[in-house]
Each structure stands twice: as structure tokens, then as C-alpha cells.
N, C-alpha and C positions, 0 to 999 in steps of 0.2 A: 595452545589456545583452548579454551571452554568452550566446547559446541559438539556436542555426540550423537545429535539428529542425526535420523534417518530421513527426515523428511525438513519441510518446512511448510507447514499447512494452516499456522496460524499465531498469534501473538500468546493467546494463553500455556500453551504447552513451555514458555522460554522464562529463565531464570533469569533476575539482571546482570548476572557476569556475563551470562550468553548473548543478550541485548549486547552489552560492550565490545562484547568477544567481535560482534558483527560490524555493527561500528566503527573500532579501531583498525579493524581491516581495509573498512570501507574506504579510511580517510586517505591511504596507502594507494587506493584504486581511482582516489579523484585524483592526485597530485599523476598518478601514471597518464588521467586521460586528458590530464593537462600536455602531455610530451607531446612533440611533433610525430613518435612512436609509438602505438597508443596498444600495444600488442603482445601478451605473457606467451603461455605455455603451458598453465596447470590445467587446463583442459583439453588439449595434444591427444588425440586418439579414442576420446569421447563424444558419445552422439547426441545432442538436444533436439530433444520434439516439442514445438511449441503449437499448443493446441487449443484454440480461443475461441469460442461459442458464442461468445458475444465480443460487439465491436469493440476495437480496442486501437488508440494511436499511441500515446504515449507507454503503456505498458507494455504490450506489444514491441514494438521496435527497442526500448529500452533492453528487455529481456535479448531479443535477437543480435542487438549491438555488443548487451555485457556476453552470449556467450561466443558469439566470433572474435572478439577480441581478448577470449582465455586461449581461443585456438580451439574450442568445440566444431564439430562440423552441426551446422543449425541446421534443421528442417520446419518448415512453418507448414502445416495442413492447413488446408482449405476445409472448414468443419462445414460450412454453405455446401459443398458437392460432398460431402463424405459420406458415409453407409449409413453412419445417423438419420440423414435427410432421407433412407431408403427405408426407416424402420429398423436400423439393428440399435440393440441396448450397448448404453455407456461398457457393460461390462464385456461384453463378446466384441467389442473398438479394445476395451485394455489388453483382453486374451490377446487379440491380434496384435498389438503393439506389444506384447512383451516378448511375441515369439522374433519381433528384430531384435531383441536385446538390447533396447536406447540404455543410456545408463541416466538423464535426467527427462523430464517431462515437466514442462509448464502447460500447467491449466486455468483459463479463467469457465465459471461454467454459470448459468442465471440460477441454477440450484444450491443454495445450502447443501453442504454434504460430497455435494458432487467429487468434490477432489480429493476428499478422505477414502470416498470409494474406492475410487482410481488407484490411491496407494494404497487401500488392501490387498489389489492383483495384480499388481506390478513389482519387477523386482527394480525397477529405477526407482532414483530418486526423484521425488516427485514437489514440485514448487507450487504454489498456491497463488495465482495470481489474482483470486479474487472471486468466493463463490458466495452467488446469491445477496443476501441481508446479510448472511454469515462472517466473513472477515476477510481481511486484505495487508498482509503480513508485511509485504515489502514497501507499502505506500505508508504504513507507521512506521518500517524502519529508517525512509527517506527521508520522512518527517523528522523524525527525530533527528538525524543527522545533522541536517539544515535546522534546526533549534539551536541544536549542542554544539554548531561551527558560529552560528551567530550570536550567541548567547554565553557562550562558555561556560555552558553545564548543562546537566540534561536534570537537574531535579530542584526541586522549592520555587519553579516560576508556576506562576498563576496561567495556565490554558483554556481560552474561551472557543469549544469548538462548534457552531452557528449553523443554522438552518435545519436540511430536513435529515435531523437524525433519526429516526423510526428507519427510514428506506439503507440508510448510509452502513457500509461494512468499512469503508474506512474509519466512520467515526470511532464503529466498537473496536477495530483495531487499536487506533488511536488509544480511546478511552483506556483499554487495558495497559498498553505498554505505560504510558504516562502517571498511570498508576503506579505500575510497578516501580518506576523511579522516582515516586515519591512526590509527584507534583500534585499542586491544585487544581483540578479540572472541571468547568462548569460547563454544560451545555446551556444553549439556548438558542430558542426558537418556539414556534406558535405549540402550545396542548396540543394539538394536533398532527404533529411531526413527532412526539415523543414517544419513544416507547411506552408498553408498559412497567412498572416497576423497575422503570431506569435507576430509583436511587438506591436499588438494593449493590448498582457498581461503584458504590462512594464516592458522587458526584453530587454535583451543585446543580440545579436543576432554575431557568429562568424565563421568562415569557417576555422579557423589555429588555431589549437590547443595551439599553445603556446601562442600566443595572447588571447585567451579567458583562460589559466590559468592563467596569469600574476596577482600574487598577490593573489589567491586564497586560503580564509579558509576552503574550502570543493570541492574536486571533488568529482562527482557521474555519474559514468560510465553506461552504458546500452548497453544491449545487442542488435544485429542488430534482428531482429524480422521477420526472414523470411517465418513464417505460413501469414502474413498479407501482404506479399509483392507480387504484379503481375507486376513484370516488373522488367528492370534492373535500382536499385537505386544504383548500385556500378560496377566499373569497374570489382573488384575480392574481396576478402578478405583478400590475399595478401599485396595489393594496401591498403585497408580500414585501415588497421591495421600499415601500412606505414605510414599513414596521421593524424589516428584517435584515434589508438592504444594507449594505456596509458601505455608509458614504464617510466623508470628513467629519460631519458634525457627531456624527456617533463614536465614529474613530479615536474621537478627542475624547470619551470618556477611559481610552484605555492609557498605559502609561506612555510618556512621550517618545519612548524608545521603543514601545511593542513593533513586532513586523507581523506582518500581515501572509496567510497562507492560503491556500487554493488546490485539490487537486487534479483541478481540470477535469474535464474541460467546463472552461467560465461561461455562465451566460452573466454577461454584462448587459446591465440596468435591471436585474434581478435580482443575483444575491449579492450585487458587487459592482461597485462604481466605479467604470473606466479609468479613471483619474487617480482612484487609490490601487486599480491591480496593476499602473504601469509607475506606482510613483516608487522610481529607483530608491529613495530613502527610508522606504517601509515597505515593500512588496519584495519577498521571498521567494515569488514566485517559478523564475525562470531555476534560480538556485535548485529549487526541487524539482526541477526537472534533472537536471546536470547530478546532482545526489543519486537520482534511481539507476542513472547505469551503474555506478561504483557500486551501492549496495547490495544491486541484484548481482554486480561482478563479486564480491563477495561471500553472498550467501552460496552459490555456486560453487565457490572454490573452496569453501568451509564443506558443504556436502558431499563433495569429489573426492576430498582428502579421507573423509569418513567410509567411502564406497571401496577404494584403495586399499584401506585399511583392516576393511572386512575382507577383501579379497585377497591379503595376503595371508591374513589368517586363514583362512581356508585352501590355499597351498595354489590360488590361482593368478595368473598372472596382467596386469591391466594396465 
């Protein structure tokens, strides 16, 4: 299989065989967590630190599920009481952590960077589960997943990904992988949610929601992200939801088979109308939830194999 990471820290660093590589694995680890036995072995004797700075439900337990169920022994820190909270720097926490010898480390951290750090001084493998505006590798690889199971391909559909992309590391995750496989990508949402110089990522850029649905295989909705916002980027929510809101009647400008995506958590009657995030016939929603354990069980078991492999080349035993 094509995947020679040491790490997984973000979408840019990955080639598209290695997108597939993870994927076709992934598909492997839904049909297992479909068994009444839901429980491998490739990570037998392995220790995961999951270690989350900011709140987290679905990524979080996702991660803790896929690595108990390789047979990793999980340990989740409490980062709330940790030495952090006491004044010690990210890097004298990694020093410390790598004198237990963990062999994988998941990090979410509200810094850009933060997790690249982390795997400067760490001899584990270290998983990214989402730093800063920066990027959010397994939420576009879940995405994808739940595309290319619903859709039957991951490339030439038209992706309209909605709201507040300036704050969003899912988006750029997104944006980049989707690229890579060859799709048509347009954001939209208010001037004011956009980055700067977004279109230099070869995207369609749109301010009216029905015009950037028009024809769409996939909307993917976002939440407006007011922990990271100082200032007023909306008149109300009200208003945002007037404009931006993903009800029926907008919904109908995309194609009649698009599904509809989410990565939680939803404020509904803001970015997203009750009625279309529970409508079983277009909402994908639960599905991607169900995709993140498999692909973070995957990505895991791809980076393990990689750890093994350096370890036996160096005459050690794991």
C-alpha cells in the first residue's frame, strides 16, 4: 500500500494514491465496524495519547474508539489540569511525553502549527486532529469517504463548501484534498467569511448561495465559528441564515441527487434547516460520522505499519 508517512499532519503533504491508499483501507474498517465483533490487532502492544486543547465530541471519541478497537491501549489527558494550565510550554509536555515512549499521539491544539511542533520532538507518530485555521486532515479524509461511498467516485463532481470559510480548517482541508482529485470546488458565503486570496487555491469563489449551488453534487455546510471571531463578520444570525442558510428552497438549486454535508456540530436555523440536516434522502450527515472511526482506524494502522517498519530496520523489536 502507498503511504510512507511518518506523520499525518495535514492534507497538503499527501499524494492522490496516498488519499486512496487511506480510503480503500478505510472501506475495510467500516464493513469491520459493522460486525457484531468490531475488534483487529494491528495495534496490540501500542500506546495512544490523545491530547485535545480544545473541546472536542465527535473527534475525540472517534479517535479513542478507532484506537481501542486496533487494540491500542488509549490514554486521553486531561489538557484542563495539565502543566500547561501551570505555565509549562507545548515543548517541555512533548519532552515529557516522549520520555514514556507513546508510539502515536493525537493532537487537536486552537494554534496553527501547534501539531507540526509536537512532531518535531516526538519520536511517535503523531496524528493531527485539527490545529488552529490551519487544517483538519481526517475530517476531509471522512468527507471524502462518505462522497466516494455515496457517489461512486471521488472526482469531476461539482463541491459547494458554505459558510464561514475564513475561520474553517476543515474547509482548507477539504479544499485541498478535492483538488487533488480533480473536483470542482466553490466556496460560498458572505466577503466577509473569505479568506484572503482564496482564489489563488483554484476555487470558485460566490457571495449568493444559489448561484454557487447551481448544479451541485455535494453541498457541505459549516458552522459559523464564533470562538475565533473578533469583530462583527455578520449583521445577525438571523440575517446569516436569511442569506446563507441551507434551507429547501436553496437546496433545489443544486442537482436533485446532491446530499447534503455537515461536520458538526450543527447550529440549526443558522447554517442549516432542521428539516434538511435530518432529511434521510439528502443528509449524509450521520454517515460521516460512522466514516471517521474507520478512517482514523485506518490512518492509524497505515502509520503503525510505517513505525514497525522503521523499527525493524534498526534491529528493534515492536
Amino acid at each position: 500500500m502507498t503511504f510512507r508517512h511518518r506523520h499525518l499532519l495535514g492534507i497538503e503533504p499527501l499524494h492522490p494514491e496516498e488519499i486512496t491508499t487511506i480510503l480503500d483501507l478505510a472501506e475495510k474498517y467500516v464493513d469491520l465496524n459493522r460486525q457484531p465483533m468490531k475488534h483487529a490487532r494491528v495495534l496490540e502492544g501500542l500506546t495512544q495519547i490523545n491530547m485535545f486543547f480544545e473541546a472536542s465530541t465527535r473527534t475525540q471519541a472517534s479517535f479513542e474508539i478507532a484506537g481501542k478497537r486496533l487494540g491500542a491501549d488509549v490514554m486521553n489527558m486531561a489538557m484542563q489540569a495539565s502543566s500547561i494550565k501551570k505555565g509549562e510550554t507545548l515543548i517541555d509536555t512533548a519532552l515529557t511525553l516522549n520520555a514514556m515512549h507513546p508510539d502515536l499521539i493525537v493532537m487537536r491544539h486552537p494554534n496553527s502549527g501547534a501539531v507540526n511542533l509536537l512532531a518535531e520532538k516526538v519520536n511517535a507518530a503523531v496524528l493531527n486532529a485539527g490545529d488552529g485555521k490551519h487544517e483538519h486532515p481526517t475530517q476531509a479524509l471522512l468527507d471524502a469517504l462518505t462522497i466516494r461511498r455515496e457517489k461512486g467516485r471521488l472526482h469531476r463532481l461539482t463541491v459547494a463548501i458554505c459558510g464561514d470559510i475564513a475561520h474553517s480548517r476543515v474547509a482548507r482541508s477539504n479544499l485541498i484534498l478535492l483538488g487533488k482529485m480533480e473536483n470542482r470546488v466553490r466556496l460560498v458565503g458572505p466577503p466577509t467569511l473569505m479568506p484572503s486570496k482564496i482564489e489563488d487555491f483554484g476555487v470558485e469563489v460566490f457571495d449568493d448561495m444559489r448561484a454557487g449551488l447551481e448544479g451541485a453534487d455535494v453541498v457541505m455546510m459549516l458552522r459559523l465559528q464564533k470562538e475565533r471571531m473578533d469583530g462583527g463578520f455578520i449583521p445577525s444570525e438571523r440575517e446569516y441564515y436569511h442569506r446563507f442558510g441551507l434551507d429547501a428552497e436553496k437546496l433545489s438549486f443544486a442537482k436533485d441527487d446532491a446530499i447534503v454535508m455537515h461536520p458538526g456540530p450543527m447550529n440549526r436555523g443558522v447554517e442549516i434547516d432542521g428539516v434538511i440536516a435530518d432529511d434521510i434522502n439528502r443528509s449524509v450527515i450521520q454517515e460521516q460520522v460512522e466514516m471517521g472511526v474507520a478512517v482514523r482506524m485506518a490512518a492509524m494502522d497505515l502509520l503503525a505499519r510505517n513505525l514497525r517498519d522503521v523499527a525493524r530496520r534498526d534491529g528493534v523489536m515492536v
